[in-house]
C-alpha positions as CSV (number, residue, x, y, z in Angstrom):
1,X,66.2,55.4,-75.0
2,X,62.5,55.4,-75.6
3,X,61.0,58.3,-74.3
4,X,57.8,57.5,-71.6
5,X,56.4,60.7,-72.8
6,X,55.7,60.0,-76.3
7,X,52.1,58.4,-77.8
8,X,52.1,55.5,-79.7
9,X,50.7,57.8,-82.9
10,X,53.7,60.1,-82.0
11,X,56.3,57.2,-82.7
12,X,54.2,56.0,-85.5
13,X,53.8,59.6,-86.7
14,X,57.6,59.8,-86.3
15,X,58.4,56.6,-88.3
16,X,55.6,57.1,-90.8
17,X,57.6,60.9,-91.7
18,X,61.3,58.5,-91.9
19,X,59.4,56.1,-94.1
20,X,58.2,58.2,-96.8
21,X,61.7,59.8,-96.9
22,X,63.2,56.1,-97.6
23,X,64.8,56.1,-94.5
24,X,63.2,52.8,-93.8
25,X,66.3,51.8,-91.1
26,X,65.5,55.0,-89.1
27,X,62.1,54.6,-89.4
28,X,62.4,50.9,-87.8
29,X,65.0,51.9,-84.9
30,X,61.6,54.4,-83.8
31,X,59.5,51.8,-84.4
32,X,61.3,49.8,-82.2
33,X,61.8,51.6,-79.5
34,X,57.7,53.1,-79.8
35,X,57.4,49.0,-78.9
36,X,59.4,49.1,-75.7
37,X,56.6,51.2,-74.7
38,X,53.7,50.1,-76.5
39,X,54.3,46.3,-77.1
40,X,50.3,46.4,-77.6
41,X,49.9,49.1,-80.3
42,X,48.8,47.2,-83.8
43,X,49.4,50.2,-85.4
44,X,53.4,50.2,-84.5
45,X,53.6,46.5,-85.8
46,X,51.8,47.5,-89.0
47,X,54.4,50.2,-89.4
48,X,57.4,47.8,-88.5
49,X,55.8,45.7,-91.5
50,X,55.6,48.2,-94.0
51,X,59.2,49.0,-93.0
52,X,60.2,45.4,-93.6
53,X,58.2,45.4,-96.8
54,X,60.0,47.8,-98.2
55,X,62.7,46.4,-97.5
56,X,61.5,42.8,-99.0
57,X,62.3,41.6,-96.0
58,X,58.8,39.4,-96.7
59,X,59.3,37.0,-93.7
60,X,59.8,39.6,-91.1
61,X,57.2,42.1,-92.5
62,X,54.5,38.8,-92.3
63,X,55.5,38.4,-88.8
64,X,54.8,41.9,-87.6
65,X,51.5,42.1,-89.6
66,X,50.4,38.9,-88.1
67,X,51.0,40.2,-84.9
68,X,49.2,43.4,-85.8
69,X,45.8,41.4,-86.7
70,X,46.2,39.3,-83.6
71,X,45.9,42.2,-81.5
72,X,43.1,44.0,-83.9
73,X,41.6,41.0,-86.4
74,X,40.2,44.2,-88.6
75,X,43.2,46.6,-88.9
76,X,42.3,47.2,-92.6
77,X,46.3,48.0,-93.5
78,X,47.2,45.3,-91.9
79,X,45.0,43.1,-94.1
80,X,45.8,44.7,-97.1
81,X,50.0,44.9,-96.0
82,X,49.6,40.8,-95.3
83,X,47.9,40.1,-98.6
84,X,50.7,41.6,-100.3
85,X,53.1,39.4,-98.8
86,X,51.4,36.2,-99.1
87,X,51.4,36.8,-103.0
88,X,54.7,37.1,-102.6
89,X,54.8,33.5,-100.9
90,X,53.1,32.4,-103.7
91,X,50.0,32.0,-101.4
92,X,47.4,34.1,-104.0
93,X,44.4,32.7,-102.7
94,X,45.4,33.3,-98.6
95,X,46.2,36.9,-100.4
96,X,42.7,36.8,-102.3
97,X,40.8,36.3,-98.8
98,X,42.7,38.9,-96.9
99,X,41.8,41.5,-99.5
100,X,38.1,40.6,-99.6
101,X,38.1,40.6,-95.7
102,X,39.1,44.3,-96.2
103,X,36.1,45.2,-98.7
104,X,33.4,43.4,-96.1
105,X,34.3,45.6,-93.6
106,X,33.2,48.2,-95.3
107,X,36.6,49.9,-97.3
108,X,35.5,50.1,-101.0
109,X,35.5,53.4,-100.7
110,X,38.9,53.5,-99.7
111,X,41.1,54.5,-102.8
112,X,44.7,53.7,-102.0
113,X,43.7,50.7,-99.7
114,X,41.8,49.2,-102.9
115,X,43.9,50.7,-105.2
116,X,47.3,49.0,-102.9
117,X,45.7,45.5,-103.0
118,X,44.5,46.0,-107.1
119,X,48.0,46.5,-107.6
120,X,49.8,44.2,-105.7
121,X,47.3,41.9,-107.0
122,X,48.5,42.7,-110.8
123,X,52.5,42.7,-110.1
124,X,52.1,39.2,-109.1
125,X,50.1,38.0,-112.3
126,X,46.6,37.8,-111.0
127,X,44.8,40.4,-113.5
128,X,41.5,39.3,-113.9
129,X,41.0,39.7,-109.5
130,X,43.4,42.8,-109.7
131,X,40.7,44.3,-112.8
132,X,37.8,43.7,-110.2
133,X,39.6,45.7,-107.3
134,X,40.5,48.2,-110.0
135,X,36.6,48.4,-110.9
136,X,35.6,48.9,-107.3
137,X,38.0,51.3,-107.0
138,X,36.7,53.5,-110.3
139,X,33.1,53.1,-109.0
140,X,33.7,54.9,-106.2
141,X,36.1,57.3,-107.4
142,X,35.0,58.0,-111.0
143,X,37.5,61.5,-110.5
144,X,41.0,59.2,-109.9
145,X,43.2,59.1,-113.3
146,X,45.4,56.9,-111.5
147,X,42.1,54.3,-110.9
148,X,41.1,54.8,-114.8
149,X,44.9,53.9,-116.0
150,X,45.5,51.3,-113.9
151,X,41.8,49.5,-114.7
152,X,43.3,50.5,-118.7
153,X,46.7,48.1,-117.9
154,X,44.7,45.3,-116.4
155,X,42.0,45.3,-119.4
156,X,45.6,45.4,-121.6
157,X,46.6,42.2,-120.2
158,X,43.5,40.5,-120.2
159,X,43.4,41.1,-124.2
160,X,40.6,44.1,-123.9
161,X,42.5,46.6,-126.5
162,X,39.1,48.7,-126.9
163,X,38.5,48.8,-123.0
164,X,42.1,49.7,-122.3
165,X,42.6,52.4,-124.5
166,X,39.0,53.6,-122.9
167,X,40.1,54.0,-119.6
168,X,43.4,54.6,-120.4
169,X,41.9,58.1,-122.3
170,X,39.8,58.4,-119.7
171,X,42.8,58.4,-117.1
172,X,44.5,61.4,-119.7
173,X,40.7,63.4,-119.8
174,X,41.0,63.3,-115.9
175,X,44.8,64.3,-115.5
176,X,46.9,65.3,-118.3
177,X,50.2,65.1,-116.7
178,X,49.5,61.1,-116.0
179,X,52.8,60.6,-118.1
180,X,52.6,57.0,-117.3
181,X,49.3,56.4,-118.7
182,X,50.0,58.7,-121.8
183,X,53.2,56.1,-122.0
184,X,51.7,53.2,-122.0
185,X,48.9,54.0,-124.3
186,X,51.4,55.2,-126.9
187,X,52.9,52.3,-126.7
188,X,49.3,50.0,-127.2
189,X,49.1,52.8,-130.4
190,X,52.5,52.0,-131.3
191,X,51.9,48.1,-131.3
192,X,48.8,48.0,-133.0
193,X,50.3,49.6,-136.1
194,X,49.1,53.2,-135.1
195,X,52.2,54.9,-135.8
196,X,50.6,58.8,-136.0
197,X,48.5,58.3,-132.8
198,X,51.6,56.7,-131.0
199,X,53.4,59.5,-131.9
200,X,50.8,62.3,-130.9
201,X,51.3,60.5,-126.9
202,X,55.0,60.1,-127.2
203,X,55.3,64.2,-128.3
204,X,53.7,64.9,-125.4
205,X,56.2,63.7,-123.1
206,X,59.4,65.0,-121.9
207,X,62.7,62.9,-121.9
208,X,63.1,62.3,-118.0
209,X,59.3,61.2,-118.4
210,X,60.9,58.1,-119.8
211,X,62.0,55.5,-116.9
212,X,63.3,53.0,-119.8
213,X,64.0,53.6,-123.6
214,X,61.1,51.2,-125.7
215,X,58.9,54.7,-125.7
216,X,62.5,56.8,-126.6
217,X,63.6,54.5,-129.4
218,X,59.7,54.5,-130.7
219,X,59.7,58.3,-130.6
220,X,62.5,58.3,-132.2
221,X,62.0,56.0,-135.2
222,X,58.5,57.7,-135.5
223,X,60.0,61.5,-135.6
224,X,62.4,59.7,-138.3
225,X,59.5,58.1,-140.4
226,X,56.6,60.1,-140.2
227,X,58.4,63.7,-140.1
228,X,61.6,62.7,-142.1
229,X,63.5,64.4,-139.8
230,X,67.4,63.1,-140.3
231,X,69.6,61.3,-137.6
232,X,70.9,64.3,-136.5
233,X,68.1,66.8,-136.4
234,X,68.5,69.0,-133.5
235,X,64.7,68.5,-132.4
236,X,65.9,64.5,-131.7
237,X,69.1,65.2,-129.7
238,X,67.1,65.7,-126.1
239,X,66.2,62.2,-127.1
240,X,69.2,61.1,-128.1
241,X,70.8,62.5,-125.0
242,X,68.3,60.7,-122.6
243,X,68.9,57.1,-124.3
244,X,72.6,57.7,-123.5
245,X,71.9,57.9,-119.8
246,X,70.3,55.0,-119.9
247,X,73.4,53.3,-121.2
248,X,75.5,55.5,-118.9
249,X,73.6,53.4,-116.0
250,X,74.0,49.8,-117.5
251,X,77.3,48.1,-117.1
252,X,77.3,46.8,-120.4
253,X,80.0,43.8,-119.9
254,X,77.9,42.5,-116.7
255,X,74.8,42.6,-118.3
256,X,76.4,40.5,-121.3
257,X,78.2,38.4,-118.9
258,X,74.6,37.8,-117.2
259,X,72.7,36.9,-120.5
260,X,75.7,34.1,-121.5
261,X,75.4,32.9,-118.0
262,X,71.6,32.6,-118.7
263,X,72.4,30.4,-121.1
264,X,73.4,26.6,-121.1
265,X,75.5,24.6,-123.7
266,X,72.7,23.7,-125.6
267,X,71.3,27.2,-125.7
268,X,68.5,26.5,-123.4
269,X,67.6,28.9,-120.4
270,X,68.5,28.0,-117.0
271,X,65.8,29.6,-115.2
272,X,62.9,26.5,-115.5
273,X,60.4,29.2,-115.0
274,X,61.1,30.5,-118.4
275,X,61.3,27.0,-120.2
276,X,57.9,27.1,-121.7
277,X,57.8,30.5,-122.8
278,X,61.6,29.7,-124.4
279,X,62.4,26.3,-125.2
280,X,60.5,25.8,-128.6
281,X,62.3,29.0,-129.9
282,X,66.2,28.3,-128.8
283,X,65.7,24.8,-130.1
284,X,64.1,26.2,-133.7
285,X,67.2,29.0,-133.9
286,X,69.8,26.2,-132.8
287,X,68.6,24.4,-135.9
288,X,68.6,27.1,-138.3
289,X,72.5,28.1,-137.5
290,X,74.6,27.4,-139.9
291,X,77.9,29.7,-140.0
292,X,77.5,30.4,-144.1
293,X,79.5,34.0,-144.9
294,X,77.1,33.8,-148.0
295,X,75.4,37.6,-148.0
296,X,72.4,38.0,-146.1
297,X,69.8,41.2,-146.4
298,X,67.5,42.3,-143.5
299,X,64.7,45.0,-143.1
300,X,64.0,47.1,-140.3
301,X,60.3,47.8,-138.9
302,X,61.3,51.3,-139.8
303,X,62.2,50.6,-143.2
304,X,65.8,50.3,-143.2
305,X,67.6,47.8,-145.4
306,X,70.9,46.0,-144.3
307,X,72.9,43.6,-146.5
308,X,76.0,41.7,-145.8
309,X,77.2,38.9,-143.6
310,X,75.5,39.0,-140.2
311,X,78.4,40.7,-138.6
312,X,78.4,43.1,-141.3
313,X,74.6,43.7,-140.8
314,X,75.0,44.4,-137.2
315,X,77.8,46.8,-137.0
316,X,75.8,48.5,-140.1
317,X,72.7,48.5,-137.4
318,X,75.1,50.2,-134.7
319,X,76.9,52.6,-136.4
320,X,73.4,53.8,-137.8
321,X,72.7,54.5,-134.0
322,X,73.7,57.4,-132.7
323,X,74.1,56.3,-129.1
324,X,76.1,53.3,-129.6
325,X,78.1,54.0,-133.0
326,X,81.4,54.4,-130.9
327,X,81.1,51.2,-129.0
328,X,81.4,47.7,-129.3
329,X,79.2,45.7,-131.4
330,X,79.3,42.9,-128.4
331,X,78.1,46.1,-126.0
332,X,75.4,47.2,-128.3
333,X,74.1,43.6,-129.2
334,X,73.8,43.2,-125.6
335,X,72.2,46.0,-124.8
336,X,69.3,46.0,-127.9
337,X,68.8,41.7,-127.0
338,X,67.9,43.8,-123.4
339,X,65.5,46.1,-125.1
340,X,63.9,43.2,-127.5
341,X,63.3,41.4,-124.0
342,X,61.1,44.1,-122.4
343,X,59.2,44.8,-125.7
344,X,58.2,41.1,-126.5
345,X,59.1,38.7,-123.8
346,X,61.3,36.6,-125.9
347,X,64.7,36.8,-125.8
348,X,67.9,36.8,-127.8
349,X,70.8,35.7,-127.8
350,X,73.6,38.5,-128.1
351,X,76.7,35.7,-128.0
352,X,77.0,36.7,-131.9
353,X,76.1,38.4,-134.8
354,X,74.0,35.2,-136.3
355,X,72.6,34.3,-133.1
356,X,71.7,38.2,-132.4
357,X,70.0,38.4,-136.1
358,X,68.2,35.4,-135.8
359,X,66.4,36.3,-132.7
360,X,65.7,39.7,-133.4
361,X,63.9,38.0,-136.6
362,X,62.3,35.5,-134.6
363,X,61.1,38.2,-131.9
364,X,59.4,40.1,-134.7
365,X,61.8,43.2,-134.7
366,X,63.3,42.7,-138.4
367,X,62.5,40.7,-141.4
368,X,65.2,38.7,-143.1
369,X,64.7,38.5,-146.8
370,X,67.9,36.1,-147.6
């Protein structure tokens, strides 16, 4: 029962405390019963949203900050809270107009307000009006490394290599421990060929740093090439170790099951969102299969040299990695056609050896010389 005693701030205070320990449920049952009480309060509907948001419950949290504005047209979070949901409804410029609403009445100075809608802004694609929130947001805090690095990921996209390894330094200058920044701009080092300055940002991390393993595998190949350390150097097994838990996390069969189910007869990709960015390619590697057992030969970016028939050259591939030399070459195509993915948006197939190769050469990640 809701107690008659209680504020409005003191449920929201309440819910806000459940909220930021994830106990987004609990926080809503307060929220709820704050309501009963105050069914007036904007500032308990704009906490019900948040709640929902988290959630992605995106209908329900648009509700309750509708309702907020309707009861106070300028609740700034509210704004910001609605724009993020309307992206999510695909409604960017409704989302565009909510934001701006929030910066004429007078919140560029606010950092995580700016900052929230920059953000949202550039998870839904739309980098070049997330960069300008970004902006405002370093303008008026020139002191915020998290401001700097995220203006650094938005100049990335938008093709500015110079700009975002500017901010992105100037994100590290203002907060060394930014491991994400440091991250990402080994990575930019890393694909621009700058293999020593790459490694310099990826040595300065620590393995649960890492929240996926493109930056591991890179350390690693780097440490390997560039200080000739040997696969089993003690100095790589922390590494080593880390890149297991990842594959400790990922049922391997499911996530194979889930790439072939991708997949239609032809070798075309379901998902019609992802026929541009895929069609030309499966239809090119469909017409270069041909199930010959004549001798192949591949190189590494690394270096390495494999020769043999593709299913040779694979399970050469795996047993030369540590982390999957004990398991099964359908596991380990699986999960490296994963890690190609993240690293350059175009996939491959990892139904077998041939198909596996042929992408991987396609994507850029080896060279086949025969």
């Amino acid at each position: 029962m809701s107690d008659p005693f209680l504020g409005s701030e003191d449920f929201a205070e309440r819910a806000h405390q459940l909220y930021n320990e994830g106990r987004y449920d609990d926080a809503m049952q307060v929220l709820r019963e704050g309501l009963e009480v105050y069914p007036f309060s904007a500032e308990l509907h704009v906490g019900m949203a948040y709640a929902y948001l988290a959630l992605e419950e995106f209908a329900w949290a648009r509700r309750s900050f509708e309702e907020a504005l309707g009861l106070d047209p300028e609740h700034e979070d509210a704004l910001v809270g609605l724009g993020e949901v309307l992206l999510r409804f695909g409604q960017h410029a409704e989302a565009l107009r909510a934001f701006e609403q929030v910066l004429v009445l007078g919140f560029r100075d606010d950092h995580d307000l700016v900052l929230q809608a920059g953000r949202a802004l550039f998870r839904e694609g739309a980098t070049a009006a997330a960069r300008r929130f970004f902006l405002i947001t370093v303008e008026a805090h020139p002191e915020s490394s998290e401001a700097a690095a995220c203006l650094g990921y938005a100049e990335h996209r938008l093709g500015d290599e110079e700009a975002a390894v500017r901010w992105l330094r100037r994100a590290l200058e203002l907060d060394a421990r930014h491991v994400e920044a440091r991250i990402y701009l080994g990575n930019l080092f890393y694909d621009r060929g700058e293999f020593e300055a790459a490694l310099y940002h990826f040595d300065r991390t620590h393995p649960e740093d890492h929240v996926d393993e493109l930056a591991i595998w890179r350390l690693l190949e780097l440490k390997k090439s560039i200080y000739r350390l040997q696969q089993d150097d003690p100095e790589l097994k922390v590494w080593s170790d880390r890149l297991a838990e990842f594959a400790a996390d990922t049922d391997a069969i499911d996530q194979l099951l889930g790439d072939i189910e991708a997949l239609q007869a032809d070798g075309t990709v379901r998902d019609p969102l992802q026929l541009e960015l895929f069609g030309t390619l499966l239809i090119e590697l469909e017409g270069m299969r041909h199930r010959s057992t004549a001798p192949h030969r591949v190189t590494t970016r690394n270096g390495m040299s494999y020769s043999g028939t593709w299913e040779e050259i694979v399970l050469q591939m795996k047993e030369d990695d540590p982390v999957w030399a004990e398991r099964s070459l359908q596991s380990y195509m699986a999960h490296m056609a994963r890690r190609g993915a993240a690293e350059t948006g175009l996939m491959i197939s990892p139904t077998d050896a041939e198909a596996f190769v042929l992408g991987s050469a396609a994507a850029g990640l080896l060279r086949i010389v025969r």
